[in-house]
PAMITOR-443773 format. One record per residue (C-alpha): residue number from 1; residue in one letter; x, y, z. Coordinates in steps of 0.02 Angstrom, whole numbers, plus 50000, padded with zeros to 5 digits. Example, Ala and Ser with C-alpha at 12.3 -4.5 7.8 and 13.67 -1.06 7.14 Angstrom:
BEGIN
<rec resi="1" resn="A" X="50615" Y="49775" Z="50390"/>
<rec resi="2" resn="S" X="50684" Y="49947" Z="50357"/>
END
This chain:
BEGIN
<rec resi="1" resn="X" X="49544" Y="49192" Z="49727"/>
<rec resi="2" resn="X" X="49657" Y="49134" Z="49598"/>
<rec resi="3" resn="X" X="49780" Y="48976" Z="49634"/>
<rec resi="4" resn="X" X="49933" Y="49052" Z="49668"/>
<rec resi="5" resn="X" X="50093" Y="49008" Z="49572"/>
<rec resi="6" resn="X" X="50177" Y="48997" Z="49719"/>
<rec resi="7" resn="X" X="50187" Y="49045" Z="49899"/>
<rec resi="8" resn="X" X="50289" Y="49012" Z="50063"/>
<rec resi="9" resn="X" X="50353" Y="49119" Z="50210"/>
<rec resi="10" resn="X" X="50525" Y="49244" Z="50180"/>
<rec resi="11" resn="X" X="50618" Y="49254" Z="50353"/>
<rec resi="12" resn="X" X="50607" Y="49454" Z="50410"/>
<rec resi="13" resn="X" X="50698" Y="49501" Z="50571"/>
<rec resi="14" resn="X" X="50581" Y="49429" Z="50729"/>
<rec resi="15" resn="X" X="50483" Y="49301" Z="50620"/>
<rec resi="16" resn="X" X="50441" Y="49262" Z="50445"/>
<rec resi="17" resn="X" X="50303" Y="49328" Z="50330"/>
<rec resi="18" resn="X" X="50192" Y="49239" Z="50190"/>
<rec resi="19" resn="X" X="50176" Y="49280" Z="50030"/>
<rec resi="20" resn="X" X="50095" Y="49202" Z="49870"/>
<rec resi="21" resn="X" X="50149" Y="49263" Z="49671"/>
<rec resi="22" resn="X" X="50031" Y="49249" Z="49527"/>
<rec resi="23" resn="X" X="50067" Y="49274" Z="49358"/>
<rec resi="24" resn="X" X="50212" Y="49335" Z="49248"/>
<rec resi="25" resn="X" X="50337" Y="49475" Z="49201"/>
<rec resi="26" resn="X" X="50385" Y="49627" Z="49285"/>
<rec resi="27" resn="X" X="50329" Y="49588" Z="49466"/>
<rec resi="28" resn="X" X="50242" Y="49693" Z="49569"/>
<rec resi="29" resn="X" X="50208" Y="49681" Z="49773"/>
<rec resi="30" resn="X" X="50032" Y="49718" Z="49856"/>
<rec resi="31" resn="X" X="50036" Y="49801" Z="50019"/>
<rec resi="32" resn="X" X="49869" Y="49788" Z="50124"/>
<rec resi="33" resn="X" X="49780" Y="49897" Z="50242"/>
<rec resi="34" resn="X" X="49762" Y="49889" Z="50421"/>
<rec resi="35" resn="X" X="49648" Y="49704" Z="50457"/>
<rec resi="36" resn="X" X="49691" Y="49656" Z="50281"/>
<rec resi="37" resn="X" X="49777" Y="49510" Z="50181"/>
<rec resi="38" resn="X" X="49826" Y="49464" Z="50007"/>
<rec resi="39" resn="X" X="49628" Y="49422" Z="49986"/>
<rec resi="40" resn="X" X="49585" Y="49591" Z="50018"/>
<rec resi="41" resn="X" X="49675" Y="49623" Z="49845"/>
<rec resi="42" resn="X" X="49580" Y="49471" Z="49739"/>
<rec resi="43" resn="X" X="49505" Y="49594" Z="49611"/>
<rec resi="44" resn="X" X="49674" Y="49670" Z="49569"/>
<rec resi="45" resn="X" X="49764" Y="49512" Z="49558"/>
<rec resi="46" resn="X" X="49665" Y="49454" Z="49415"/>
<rec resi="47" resn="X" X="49695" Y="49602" Z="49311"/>
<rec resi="48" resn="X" X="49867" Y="49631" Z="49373"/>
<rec resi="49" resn="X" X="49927" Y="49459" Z="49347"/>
<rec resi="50" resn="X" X="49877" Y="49477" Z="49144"/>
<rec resi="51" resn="X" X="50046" Y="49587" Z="49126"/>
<rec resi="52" resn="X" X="50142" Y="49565" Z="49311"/>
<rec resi="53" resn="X" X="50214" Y="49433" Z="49451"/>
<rec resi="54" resn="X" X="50102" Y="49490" Z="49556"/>
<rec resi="55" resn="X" X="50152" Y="49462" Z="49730"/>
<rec resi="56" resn="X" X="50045" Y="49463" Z="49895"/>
<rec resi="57" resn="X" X="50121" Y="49470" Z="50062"/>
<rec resi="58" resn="X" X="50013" Y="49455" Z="50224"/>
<rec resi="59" resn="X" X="50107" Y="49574" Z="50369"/>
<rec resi="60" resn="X" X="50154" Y="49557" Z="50550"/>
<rec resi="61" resn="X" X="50014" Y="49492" Z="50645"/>
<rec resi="62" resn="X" X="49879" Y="49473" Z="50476"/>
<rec resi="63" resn="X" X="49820" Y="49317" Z="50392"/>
<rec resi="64" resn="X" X="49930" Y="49188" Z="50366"/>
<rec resi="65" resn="X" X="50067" Y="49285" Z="50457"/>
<rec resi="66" resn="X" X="50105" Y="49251" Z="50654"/>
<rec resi="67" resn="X" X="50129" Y="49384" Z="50764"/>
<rec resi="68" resn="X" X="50316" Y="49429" Z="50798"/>
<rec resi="69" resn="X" X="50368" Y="49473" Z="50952"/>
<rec resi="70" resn="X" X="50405" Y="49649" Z="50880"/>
<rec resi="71" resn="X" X="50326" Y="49792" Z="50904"/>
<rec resi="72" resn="X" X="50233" Y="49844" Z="50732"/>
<rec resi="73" resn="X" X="50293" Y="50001" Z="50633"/>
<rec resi="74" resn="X" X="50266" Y="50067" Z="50451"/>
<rec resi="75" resn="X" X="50467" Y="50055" Z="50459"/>
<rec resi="76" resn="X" X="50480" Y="49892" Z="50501"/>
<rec resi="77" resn="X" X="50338" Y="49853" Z="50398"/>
<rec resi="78" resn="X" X="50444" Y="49927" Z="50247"/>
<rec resi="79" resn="X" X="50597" Y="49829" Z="50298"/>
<rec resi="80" resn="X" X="50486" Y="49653" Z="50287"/>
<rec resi="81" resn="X" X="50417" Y="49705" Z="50128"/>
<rec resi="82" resn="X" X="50593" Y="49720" Z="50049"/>
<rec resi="83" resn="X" X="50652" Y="49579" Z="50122"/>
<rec resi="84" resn="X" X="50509" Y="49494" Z="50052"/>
<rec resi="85" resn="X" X="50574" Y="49550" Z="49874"/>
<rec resi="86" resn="X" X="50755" Y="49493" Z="49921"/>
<rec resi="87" resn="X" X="50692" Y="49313" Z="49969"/>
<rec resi="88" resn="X" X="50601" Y="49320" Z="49798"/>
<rec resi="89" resn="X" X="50781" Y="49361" Z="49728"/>
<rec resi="90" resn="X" X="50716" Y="49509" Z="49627"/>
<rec resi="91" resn="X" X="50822" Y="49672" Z="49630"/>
<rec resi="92" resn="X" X="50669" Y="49785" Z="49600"/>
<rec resi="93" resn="X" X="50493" Y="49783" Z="49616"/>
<rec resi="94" resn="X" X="50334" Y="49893" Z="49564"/>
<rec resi="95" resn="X" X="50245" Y="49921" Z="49745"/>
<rec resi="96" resn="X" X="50079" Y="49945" Z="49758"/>
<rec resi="97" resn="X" X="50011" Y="50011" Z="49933"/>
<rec resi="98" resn="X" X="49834" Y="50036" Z="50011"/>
<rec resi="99" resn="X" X="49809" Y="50120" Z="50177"/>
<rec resi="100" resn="X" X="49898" Y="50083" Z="50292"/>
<rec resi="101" resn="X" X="49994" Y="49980" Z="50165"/>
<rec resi="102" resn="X" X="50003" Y="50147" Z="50062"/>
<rec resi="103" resn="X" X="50106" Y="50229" Z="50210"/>
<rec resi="104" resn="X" X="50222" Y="50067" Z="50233"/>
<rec resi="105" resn="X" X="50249" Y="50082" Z="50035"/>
<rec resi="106" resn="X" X="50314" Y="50272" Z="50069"/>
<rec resi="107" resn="X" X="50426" Y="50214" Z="50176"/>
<rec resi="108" resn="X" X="50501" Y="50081" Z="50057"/>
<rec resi="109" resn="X" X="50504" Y="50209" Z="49943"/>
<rec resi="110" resn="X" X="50615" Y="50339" Z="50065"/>
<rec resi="111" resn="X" X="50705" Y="50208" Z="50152"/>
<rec resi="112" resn="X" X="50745" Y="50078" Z="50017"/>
<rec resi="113" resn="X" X="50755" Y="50155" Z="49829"/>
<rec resi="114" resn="X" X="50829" Y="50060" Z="49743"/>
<rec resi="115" resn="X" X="50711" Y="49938" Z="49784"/>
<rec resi="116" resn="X" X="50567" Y="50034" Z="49711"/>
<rec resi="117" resn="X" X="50519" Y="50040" Z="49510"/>
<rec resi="118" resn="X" X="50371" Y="50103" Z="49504"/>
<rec resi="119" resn="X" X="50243" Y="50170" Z="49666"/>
<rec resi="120" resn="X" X="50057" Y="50158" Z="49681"/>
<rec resi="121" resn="X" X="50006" Y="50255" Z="49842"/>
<rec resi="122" resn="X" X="49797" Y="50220" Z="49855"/>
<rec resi="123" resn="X" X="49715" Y="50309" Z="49985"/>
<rec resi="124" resn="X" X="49845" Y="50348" Z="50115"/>
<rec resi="125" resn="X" X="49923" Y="50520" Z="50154"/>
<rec resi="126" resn="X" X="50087" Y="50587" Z="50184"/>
<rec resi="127" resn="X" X="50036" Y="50667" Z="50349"/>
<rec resi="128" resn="X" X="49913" Y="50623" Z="50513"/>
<rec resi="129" resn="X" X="49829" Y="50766" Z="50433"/>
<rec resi="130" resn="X" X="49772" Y="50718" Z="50280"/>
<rec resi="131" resn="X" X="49644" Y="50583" Z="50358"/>
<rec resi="132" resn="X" X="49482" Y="50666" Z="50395"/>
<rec resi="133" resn="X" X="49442" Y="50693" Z="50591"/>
<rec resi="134" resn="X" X="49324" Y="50558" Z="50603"/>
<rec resi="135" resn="X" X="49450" Y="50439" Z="50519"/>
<rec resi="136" resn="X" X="49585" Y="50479" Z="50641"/>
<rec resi="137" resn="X" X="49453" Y="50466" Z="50813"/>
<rec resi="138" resn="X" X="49411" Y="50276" Z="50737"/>
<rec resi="139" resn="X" X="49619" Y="50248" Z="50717"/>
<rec resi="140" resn="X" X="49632" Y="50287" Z="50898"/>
<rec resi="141" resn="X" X="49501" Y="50180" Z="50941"/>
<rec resi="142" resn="X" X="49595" Y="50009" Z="50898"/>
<rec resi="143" resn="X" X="49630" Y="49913" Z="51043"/>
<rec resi="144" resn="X" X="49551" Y="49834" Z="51154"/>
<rec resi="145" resn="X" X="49380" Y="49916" Z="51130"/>
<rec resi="146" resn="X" X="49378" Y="49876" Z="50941"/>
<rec resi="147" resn="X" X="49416" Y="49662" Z="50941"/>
<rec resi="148" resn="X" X="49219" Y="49622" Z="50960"/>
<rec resi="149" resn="X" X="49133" Y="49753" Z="50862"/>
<rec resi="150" resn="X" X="49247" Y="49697" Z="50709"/>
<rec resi="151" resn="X" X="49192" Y="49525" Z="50731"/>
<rec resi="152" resn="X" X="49065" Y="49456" Z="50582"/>
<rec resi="153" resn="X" X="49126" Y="49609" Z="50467"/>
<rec resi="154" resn="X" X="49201" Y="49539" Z="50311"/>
<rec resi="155" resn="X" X="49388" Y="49554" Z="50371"/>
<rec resi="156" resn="X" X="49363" Y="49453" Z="50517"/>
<rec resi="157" resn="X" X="49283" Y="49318" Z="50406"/>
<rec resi="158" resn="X" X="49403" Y="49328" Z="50300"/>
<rec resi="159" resn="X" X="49544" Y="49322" Z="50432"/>
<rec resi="160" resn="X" X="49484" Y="49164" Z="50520"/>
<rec resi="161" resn="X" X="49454" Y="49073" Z="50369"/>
<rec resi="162" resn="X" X="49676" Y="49074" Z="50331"/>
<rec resi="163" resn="X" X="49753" Y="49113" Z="50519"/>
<rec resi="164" resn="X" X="49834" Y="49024" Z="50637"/>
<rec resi="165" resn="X" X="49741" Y="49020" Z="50792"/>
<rec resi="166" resn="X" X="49628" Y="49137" Z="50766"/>
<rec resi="167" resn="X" X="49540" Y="49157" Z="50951"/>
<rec resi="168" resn="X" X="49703" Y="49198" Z="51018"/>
<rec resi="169" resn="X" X="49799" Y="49293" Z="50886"/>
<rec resi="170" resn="X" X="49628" Y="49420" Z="50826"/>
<rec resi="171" resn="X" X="49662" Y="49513" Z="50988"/>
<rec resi="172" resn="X" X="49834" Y="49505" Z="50981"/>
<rec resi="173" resn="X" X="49825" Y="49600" Z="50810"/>
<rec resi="174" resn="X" X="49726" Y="49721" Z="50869"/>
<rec resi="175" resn="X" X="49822" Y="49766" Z="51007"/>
<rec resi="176" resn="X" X="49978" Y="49776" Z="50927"/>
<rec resi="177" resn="X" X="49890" Y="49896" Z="50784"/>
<rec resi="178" resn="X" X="49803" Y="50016" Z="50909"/>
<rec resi="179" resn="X" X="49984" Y="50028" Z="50993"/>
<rec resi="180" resn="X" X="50075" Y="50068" Z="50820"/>
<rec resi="181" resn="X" X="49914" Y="50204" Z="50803"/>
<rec resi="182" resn="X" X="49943" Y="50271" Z="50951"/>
<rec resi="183" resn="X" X="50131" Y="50297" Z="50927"/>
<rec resi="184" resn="X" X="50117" Y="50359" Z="50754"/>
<rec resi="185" resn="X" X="49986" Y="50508" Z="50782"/>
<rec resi="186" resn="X" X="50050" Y="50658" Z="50701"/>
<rec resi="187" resn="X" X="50161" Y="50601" Z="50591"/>
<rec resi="188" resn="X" X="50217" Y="50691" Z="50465"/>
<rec resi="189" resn="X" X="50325" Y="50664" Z="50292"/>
<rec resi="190" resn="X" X="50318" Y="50811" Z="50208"/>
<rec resi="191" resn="X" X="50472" Y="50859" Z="50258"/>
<rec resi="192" resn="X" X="50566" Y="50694" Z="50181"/>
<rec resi="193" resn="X" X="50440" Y="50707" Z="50017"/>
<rec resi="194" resn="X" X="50565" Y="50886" Z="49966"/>
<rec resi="195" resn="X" X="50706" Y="50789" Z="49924"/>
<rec resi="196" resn="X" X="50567" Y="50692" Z="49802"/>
<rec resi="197" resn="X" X="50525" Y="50519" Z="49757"/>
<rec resi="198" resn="X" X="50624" Y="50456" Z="49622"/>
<rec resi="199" resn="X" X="50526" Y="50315" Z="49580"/>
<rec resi="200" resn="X" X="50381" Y="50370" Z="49450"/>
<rec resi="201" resn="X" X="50219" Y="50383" Z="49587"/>
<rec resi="202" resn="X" X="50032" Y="50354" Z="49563"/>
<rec resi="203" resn="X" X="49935" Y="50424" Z="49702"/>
<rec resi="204" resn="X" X="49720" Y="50362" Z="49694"/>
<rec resi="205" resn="X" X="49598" Y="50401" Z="49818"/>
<rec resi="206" resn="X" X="49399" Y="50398" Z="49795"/>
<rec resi="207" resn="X" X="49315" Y="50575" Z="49803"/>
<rec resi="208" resn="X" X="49230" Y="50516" Z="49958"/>
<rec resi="209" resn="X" X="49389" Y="50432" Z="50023"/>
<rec resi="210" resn="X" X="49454" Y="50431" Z="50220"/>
<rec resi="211" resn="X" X="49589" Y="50533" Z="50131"/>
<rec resi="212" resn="X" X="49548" Y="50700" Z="50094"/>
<rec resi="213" resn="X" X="49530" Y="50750" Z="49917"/>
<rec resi="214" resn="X" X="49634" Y="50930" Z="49952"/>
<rec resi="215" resn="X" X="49758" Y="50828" Z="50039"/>
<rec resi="216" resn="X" X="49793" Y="50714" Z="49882"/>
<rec resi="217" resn="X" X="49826" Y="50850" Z="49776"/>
<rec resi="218" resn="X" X="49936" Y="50912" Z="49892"/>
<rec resi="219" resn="X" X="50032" Y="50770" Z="49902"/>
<rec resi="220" resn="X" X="50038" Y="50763" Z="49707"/>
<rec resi="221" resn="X" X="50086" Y="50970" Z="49716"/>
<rec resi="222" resn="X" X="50224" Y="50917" Z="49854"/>
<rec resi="223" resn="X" X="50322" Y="50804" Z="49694"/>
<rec resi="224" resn="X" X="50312" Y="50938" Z="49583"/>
<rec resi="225" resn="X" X="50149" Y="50859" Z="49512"/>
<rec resi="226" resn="X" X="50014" Y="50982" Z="49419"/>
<rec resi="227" resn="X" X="50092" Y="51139" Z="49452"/>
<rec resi="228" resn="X" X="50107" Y="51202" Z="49273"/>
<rec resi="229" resn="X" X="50005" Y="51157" Z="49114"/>
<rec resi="230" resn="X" X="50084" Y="51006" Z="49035"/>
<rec resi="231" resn="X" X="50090" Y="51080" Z="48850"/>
<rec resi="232" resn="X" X="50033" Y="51003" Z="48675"/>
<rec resi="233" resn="X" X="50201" Y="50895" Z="48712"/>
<rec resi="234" resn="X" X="50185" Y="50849" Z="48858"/>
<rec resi="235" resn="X" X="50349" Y="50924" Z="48915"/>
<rec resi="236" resn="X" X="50307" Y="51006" Z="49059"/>
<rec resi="237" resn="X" X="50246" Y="50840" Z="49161"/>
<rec resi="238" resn="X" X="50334" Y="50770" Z="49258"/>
<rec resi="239" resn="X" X="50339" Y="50551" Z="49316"/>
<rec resi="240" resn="X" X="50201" Y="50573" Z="49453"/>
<rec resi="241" resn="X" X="50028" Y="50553" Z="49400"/>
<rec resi="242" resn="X" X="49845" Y="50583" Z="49509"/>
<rec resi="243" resn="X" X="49679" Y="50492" Z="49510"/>
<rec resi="244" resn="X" X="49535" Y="50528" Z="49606"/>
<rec resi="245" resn="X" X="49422" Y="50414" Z="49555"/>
<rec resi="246" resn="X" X="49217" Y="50460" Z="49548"/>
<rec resi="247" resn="X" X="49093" Y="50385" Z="49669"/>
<rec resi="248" resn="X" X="49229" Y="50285" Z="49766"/>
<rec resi="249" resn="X" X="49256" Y="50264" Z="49961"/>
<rec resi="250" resn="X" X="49401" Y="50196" Z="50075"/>
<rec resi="251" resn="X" X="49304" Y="50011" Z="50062"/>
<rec resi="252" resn="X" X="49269" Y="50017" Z="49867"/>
<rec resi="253" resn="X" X="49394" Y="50077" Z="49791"/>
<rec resi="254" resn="X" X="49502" Y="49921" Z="49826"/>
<rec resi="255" resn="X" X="49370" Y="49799" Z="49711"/>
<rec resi="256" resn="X" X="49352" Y="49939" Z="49577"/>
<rec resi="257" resn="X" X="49387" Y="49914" Z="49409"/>
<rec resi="258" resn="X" X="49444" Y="50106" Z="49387"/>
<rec resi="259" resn="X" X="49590" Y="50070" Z="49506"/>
<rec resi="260" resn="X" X="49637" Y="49892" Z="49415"/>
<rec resi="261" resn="X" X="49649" Y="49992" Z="49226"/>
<rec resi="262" resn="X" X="49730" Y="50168" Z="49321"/>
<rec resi="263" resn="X" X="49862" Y="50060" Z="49405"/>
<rec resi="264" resn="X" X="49896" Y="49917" Z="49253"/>
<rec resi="265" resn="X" X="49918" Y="50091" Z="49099"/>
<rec resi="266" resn="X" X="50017" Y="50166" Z="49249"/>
<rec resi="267" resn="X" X="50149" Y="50004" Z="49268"/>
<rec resi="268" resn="X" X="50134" Y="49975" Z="49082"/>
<rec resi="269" resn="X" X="50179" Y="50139" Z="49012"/>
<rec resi="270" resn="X" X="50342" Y="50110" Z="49061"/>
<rec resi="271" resn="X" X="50421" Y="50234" Z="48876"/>
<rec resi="272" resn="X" X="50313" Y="50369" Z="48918"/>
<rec resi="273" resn="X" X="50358" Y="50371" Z="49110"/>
<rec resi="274" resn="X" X="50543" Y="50339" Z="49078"/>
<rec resi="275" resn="X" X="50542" Y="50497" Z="48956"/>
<rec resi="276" resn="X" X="50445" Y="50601" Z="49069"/>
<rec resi="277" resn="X" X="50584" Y="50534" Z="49226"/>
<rec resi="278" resn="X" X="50745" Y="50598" Z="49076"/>
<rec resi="279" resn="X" X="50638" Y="50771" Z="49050"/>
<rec resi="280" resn="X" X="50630" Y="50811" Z="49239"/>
<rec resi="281" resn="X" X="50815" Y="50751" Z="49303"/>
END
């Protein structure tokens, strides 16, 4: 990892979260999966942080970050990541969301936006749906049956390394996460994505993600993405853009260099995307 340029905790209603910022100019914030932490985004940092303040926040319950007696949400998870931008006294910020974090960053995106500049949505759906079967049977299994089979995998190393009390707050996380699974089985945004996002969107997934391929494009279809040709001028697209990257997984595509150069031209392309945002309003 990089030395941050700074870090320190942003109060967020039940507790207070860490973050650390790298880098300069227009900042972006990192959102992490389920078991994650800013470390989980170390690749990205040191490409983002070339052209952005990047900023990494570790959520209820993960790394550096306590657990709050709270229980956890992606709404509440949304709210902390704004305050998070407030405490950093910036108006607006480019988000950046994988996973689980990719769901929370929706929901910054639908409940807060005017918050949002640009979105990057990597490997998360819209919908309960869009994860394949087998993804949603192992999101049902966190709990209680899933604290020692996840320790020695690289999260848990990771996670021990930077928390507080690790013996006692590991289970504690995982508790708290199966409950949010459990209570958020089903869901279903599609609804809220026809009034649009207005923030220009990337959506990424790996062909052989947790996500399914279809269901990407259908998210992309859902904000009026891909559904004519384009034209020689490029007047017929729209601010939402695709990837699905080749040969990538749920667990890869975070450390891939496709995602680092898809996401930095997507935040610094900031003419062609604000043309393309005047041509569709």
């Amino acid at each position: 990892m990089m030395k941050p340029k700074s870090f320190g905790y942003a109060p967020v209603f039940g507790g207070e979260v860490y973050y650390q910022t790298y880098g300069d100019g227009r900042p972006i914030l990192l959102i992490h999966g389920g078991f994650g932490m800013i470390e989980t985004f170390h690749h990205m940092i040191k490409q983002l942080s070339e052209h952005h303040t990047v900023i990494g926040v570790d959520l209820q319950g993960h790394g550096r970050t306590a657990p709050f007696d709270r229980p956890m949400s992606h709404a509440s998870f949304a709210d902390d990541v704004v305050a998070v931008i407030a405490h950093l006294r910036y108006e607006r910020a480019n988000l950046l969301g994988y996973s689980m974090g990719g769901e929370v960053a929706l929901q910054v995106a639908l409940r807060h936006p005017n918050v949002v500049d640009r979105l990057v949505i990597v490997s998360a759906p819209f919908s309960w749906g869009g994860w394949h079967d087998t993804t949603q049977a192992a999101l049902l299994t966190i709990g209680a049956n899933s604290i020692d089979p996840m320790r020695g995998t690289p999260l848990y190393d990771m996670y021990v390394r930077v928390a507080e009390n690790p013996d006692a707050n590991w289970p504690k996380l995982h508790l708290a996460l199966g409950r949010m699974a459990a209570a958020s089985a089903g869901y279903d945004h599609g609804e809220a994505l026809k009034r649009g996002l207005p923030a220009p969107t990337l959506l990424v997934s790996g062909d052989w993600d947790a996500v399914a391929p279809s269901h990407m494009v259908e998210y992309f279809s859902r904000l009026g993405g891909g559904l004519r040709d384009a034209g020689w001028d490029t007047s017929g697209m729209n601010q939402h853009r695709l990837a699905i990257l080749p040969g990538q997984t749920h667990y890869s595509i975070q450390s891939s260099a496709a995602l680092s150069q898809a996401v930095k031209d997507f935040t610094t392309s900031v003419p062609e995307l604000e043309r393309a945002v005047l041509r569709s309003s």
